[in-house]
C-alpha positions in Angstrom: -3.0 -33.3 16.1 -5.5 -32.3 13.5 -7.1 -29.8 16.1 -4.2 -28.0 16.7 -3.1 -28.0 13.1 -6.1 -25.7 12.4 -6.1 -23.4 15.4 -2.6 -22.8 14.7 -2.9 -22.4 11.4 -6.1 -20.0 11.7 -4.3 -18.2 14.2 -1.3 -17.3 11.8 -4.0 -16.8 8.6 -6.0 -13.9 10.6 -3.2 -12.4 11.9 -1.6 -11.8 8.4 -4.7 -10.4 7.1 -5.0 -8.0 10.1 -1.1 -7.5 9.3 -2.8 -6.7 5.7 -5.4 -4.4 6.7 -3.1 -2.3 8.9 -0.1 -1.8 6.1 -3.0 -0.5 3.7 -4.0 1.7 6.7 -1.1 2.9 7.6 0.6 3.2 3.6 -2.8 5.3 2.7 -2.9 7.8 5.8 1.2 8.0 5.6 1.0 9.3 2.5 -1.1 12.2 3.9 1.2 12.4 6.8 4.6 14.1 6.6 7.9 12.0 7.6 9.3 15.1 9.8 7.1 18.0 11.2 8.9 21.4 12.6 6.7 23.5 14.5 7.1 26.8 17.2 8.2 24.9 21.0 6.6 28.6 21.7 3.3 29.7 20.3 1.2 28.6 17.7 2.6 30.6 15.0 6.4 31.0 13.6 8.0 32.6 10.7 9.8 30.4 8.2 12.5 32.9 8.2 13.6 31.8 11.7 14.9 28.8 9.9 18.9 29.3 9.0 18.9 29.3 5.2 21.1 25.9 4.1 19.3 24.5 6.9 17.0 21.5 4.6 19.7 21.4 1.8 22.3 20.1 4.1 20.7 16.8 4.6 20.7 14.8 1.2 18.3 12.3 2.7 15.2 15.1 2.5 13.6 14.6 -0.8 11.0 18.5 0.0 9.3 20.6 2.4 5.8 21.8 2.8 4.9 25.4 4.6 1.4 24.3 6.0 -0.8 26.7 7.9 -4.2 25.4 9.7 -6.2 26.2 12.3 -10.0 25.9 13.2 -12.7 27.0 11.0 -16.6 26.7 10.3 -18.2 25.3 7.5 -21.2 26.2 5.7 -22.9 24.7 2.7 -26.4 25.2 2.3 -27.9 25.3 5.4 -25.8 23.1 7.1 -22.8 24.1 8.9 -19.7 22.0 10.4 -16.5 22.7 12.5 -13.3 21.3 10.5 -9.1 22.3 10.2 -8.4 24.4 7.0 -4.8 22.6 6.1 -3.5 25.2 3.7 -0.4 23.6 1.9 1.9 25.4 -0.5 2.2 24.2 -4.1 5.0 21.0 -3.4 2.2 19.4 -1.9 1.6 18.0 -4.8 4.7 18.8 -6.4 6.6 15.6 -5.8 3.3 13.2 -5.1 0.9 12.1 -6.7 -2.9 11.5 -4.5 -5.2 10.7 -6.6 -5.1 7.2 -5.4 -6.3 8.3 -2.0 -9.5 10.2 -3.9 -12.8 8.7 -3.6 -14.5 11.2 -5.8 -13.2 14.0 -8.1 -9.7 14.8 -8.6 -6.5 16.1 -5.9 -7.1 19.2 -7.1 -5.8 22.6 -4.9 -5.0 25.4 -7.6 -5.9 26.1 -11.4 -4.6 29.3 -12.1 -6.2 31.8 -10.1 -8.6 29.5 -8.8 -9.0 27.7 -5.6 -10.2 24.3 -4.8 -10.7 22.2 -1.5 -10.5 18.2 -0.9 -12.3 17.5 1.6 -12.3 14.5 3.7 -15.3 11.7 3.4 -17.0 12.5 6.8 -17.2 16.0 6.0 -18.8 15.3 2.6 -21.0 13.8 4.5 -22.1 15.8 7.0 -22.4 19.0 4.3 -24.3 16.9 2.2 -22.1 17.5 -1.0 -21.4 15.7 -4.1 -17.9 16.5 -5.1 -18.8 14.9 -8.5 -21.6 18.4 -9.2 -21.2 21.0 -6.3 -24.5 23.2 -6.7 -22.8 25.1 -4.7 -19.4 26.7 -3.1 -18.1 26.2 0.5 -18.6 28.9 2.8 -15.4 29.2 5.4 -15.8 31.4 8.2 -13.1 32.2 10.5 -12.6 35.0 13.5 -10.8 38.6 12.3 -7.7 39.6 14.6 -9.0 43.0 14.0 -12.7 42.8 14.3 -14.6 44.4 17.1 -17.8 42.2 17.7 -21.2 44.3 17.3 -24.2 42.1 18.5 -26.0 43.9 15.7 -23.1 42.5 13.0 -21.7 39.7 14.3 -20.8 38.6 10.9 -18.5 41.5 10.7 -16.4 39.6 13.6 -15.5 37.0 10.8 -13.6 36.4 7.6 -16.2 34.6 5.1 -14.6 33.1 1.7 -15.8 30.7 -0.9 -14.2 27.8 -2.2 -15.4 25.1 -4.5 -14.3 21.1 -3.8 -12.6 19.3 -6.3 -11.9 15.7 -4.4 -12.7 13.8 -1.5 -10.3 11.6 0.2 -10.9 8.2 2.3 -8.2 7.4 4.2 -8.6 7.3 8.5 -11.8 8.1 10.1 -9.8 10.5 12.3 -8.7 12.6 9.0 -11.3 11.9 7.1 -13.7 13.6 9.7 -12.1 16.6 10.3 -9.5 17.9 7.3 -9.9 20.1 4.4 -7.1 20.6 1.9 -6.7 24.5 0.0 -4.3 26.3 -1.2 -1.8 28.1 0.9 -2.7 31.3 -0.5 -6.5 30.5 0.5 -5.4 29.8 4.1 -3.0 33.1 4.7 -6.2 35.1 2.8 -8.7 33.3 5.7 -6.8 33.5 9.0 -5.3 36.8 8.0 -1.3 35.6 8.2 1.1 37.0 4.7 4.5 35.3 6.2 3.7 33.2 9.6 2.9 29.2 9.3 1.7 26.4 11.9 4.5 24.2 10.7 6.7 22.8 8.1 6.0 19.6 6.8 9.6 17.4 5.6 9.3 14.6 3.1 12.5 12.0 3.2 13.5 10.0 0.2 14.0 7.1 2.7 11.4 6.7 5.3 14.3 4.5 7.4 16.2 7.6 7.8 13.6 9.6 9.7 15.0 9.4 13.4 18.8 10.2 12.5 17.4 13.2 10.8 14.9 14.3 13.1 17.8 14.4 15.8 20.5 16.1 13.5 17.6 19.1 13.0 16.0 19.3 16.8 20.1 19.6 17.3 20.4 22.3 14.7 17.3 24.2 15.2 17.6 24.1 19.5 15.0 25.0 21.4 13.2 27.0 19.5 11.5 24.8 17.5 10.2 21.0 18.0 10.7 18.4 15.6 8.8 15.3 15.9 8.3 12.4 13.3 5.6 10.5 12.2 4.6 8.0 15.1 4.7 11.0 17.6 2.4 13.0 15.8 0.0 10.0 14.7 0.8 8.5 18.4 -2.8 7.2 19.2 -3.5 5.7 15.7 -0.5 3.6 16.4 -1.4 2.5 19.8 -4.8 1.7 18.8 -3.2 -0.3 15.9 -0.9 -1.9 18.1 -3.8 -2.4 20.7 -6.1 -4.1 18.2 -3.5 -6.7 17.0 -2.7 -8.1 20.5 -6.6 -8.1 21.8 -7.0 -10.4 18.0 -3.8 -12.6 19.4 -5.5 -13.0 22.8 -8.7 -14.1 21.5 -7.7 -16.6 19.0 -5.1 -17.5 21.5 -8.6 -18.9 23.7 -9.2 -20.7 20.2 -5.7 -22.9 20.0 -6.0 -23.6 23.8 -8.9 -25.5 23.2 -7.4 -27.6 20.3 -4.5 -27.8 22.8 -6.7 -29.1 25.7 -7.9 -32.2 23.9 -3.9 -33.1 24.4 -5.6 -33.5 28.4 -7.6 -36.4 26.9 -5.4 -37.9 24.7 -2.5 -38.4 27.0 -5.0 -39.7 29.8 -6.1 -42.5 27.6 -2.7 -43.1 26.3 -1.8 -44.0 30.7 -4.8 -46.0 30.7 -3.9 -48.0 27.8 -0.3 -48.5 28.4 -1.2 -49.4 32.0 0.7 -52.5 32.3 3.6 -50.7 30.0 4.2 -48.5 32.5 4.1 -51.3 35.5 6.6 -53.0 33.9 9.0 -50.1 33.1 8.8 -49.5 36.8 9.3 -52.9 38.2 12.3 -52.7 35.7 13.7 -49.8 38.0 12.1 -46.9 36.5 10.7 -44.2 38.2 7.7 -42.0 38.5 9.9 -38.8 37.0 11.0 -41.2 34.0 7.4 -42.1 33.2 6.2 -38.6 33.3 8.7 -37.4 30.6 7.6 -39.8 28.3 4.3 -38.7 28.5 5.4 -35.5 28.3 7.2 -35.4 25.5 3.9 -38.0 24.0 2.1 -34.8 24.4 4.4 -32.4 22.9 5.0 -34.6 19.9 1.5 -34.3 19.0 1.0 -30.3 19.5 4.5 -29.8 18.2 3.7 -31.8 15.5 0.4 -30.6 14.4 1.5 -27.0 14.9 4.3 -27.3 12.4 2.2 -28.4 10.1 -0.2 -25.9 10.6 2.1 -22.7 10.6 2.9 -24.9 7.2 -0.5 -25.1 5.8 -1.2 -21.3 7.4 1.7 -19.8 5.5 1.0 -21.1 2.5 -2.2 -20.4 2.2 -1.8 -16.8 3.3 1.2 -16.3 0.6 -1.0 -17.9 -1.7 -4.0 -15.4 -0.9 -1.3 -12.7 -0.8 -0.2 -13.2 -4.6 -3.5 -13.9 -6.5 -6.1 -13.0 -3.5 -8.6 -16.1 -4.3 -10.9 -15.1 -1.5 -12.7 -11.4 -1.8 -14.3 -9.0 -0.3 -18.2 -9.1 -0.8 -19.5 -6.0 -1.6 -15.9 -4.3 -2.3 -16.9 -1.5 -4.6 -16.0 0.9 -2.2 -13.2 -0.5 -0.9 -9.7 0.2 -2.4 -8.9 -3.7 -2.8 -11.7 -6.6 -4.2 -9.9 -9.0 -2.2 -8.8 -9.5 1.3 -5.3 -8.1 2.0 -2.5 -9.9 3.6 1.2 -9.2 4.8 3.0 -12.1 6.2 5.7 -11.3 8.9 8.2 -14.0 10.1 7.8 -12.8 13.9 4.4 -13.9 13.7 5.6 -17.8 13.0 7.9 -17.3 16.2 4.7 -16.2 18.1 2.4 -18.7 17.2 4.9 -21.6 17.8 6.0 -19.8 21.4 2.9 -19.5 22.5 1.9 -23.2 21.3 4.6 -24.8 22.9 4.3 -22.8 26.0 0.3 -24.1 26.3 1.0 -27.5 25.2 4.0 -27.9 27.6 1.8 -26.9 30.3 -1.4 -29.2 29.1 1.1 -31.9 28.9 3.0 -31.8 31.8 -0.1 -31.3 34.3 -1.8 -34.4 32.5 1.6 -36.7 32.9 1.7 -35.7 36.6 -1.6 -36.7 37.6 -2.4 -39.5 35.7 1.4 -41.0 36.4 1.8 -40.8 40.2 -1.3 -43.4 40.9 0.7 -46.4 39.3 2.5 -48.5 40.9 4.9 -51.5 39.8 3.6 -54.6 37.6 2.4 -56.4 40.2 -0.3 -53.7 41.0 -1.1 -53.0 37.6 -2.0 -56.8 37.5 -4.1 -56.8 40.4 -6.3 -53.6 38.8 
């Protein structure tokens, strides 16, 4: 019982701290990621005046829109260079949010005045070499003319070249941080040469839970023309990975509480053996081998049952306790965005570690009371072994 008090209770402890890690994933990248996105269903490109005017202000539930244009571009500072996507957002980016809880370094700066700025994502800071804190230098963005006619004697007049200076850097999903750069919307239409087009249009609900009823009411009003796809569609593999990941942790520790649960094999055994002439007497009484087996049976699920309940107990309260004053931390947290371990219990997970403990213990349980069982025989034969 004590055995598979712990497994079970482990089992429901790590799986509410992976339930922790992945809400702070998830709440830290969402915040970068738009509830709604509308973007061309033909080309690359679209202009903003396609859109029906009216079109955003007839659904209360969106709190603002973003015009966002990004593409490809190459990065130089100093001598080294790197391939990233200019994100050029207009000035409601920040509007209506505020991100300096996503910066590492500096501030969520895009625009002073007349002045540019760039946040730039972690693995790009590194792989420039910058300190966002005291830039020596600017950022050098390079990308292709429309216009240009490449000359192999000046090539660099086959590309737009500007400067920008970084303000921030965010940490939030390798995926983002390795490849993103934020600047204004003015900086991006200067770059790739574009005054009205944009890649897409970025919508913001007041209530994340209305996202599907309104991403259906616009694909309906916009047709064809445009697609509109929400947040898990256009973060699909982050979520499947996410999703992946927390069912290979439940498979592993699963091996864990089947272990616990196997020493039910031994305990019932010995419990035949002992009540030996228990059981010959219960059978010269008229009872029969099927009889016999359930009460092993259920022997063997009182004790898994038993210690499991206790467990998800002892599990849920100790995880509700770490998730109010976080006792336990994280060694070496300073550049982390919590000093101690997160955790987010969900009730599902009670349901699944109790299914699948029953559903193992049943199975250790009824396998030992059918083997051990079948060999005995009434009193008379117990006597004589």
């Amino acid at each position: 019982m004590l055995g598979v008090c712990i497994g079970s209770a482990a089992l429901l402890v790590i799986l509410s701290v992976f339930n922790g890690f992945e809400a702070i994933n998830l709440s830290l990248y969402e915040r970068l990621s738009p509830d709604l996105q509308i973007s061309s269903a033909h080309g690359k490109l679209f202009d903003p005046a396609r859109i029906p005017a009216g079109t955003f202000s007839a659904y209360p539930q969106i709190g603002h829109t973003v015009q966002v244009l990004e593409d490809n571009a190459l990065l130089k500072y100093g001598n080294t260079q790197y391939f990233a996507t200019v994100k050029g957002v207009d000035q409601d980016f920040l509007k209506y949010r505020d991100l300096d809880s996503l910066i590492s370094a500096g501030k969520f700066v895009l625009e002073d005045a007349d002045d540019n700025f760039a946040v730039i994502g972690r693995g790009i800071e590194y792989s420039l070499g910058i300190d966002v804190t005291q830039p020596i230098d600017q950022i050098s963005v390079f990308s292709p003319r429309k216009d240009a006619t490449v000359s192999l004697l000046q090539p660099e007049r086959a590309l737009n070249r500007m400067e920008i200076y970084p303000s921030g850097m965010f940490a939030v999903q390798q995926e983002m941080d390795d490849r993103v750069i934020f600047v204004p919307l003015r900086f991006a239409r200067q770059l790739f040469e574009e005054q009205n087009q944009v890649s897409s249009i970025e919508v913001y609900l007041k209530n994340a839970d209305d996202m599907r009823s309104v991403q259906q009411k616009l694909q309906a009003s916009l047709g064809d023309s445009f697609k509109v796809k929400n947040r898990y569609q256009l973060n699909e593999l982050l979520y499947k990975i996410l999703n992946t990941e927390k069912w290979a942790v439940y498979l592993v520790l699963t091996f864990i509480l089947v272990i616990a649960i196997c020493n039910i094999i031994g305990s019932v055994t010995m419990l035949v053996i002992d009540k030996k002439k228990d059981i010959g007497i219960l059978m010269s009484m008229g009872a029969s081998h099927r009889v016999i087996r359930m009460i092993f049976l259920l022997e063997g699920l009182l004790i898994s049952v038993s210690g499991g309940l206790i467990g998800l107990t002892l599990g849920g309260l100790f995880a509700w306790i770490q998730e109010q004053y976080g006792f336990i931390k994280i060694q070496g947290s300073g550049d982390f965005l919590m000093s101690a371990y997160p955790v987010k219990i969900i009730f599902s997970d009670f349901v699944l570690v109790f299914c699948t403990l029953f559903l193992i213990s049943f199975m250790a349980s009824w396998f030992t009371a059918r083997h051990t069982v079948k060999s005995f025989g009434p009193l008379r034969d117990a006597i004589t072994e």
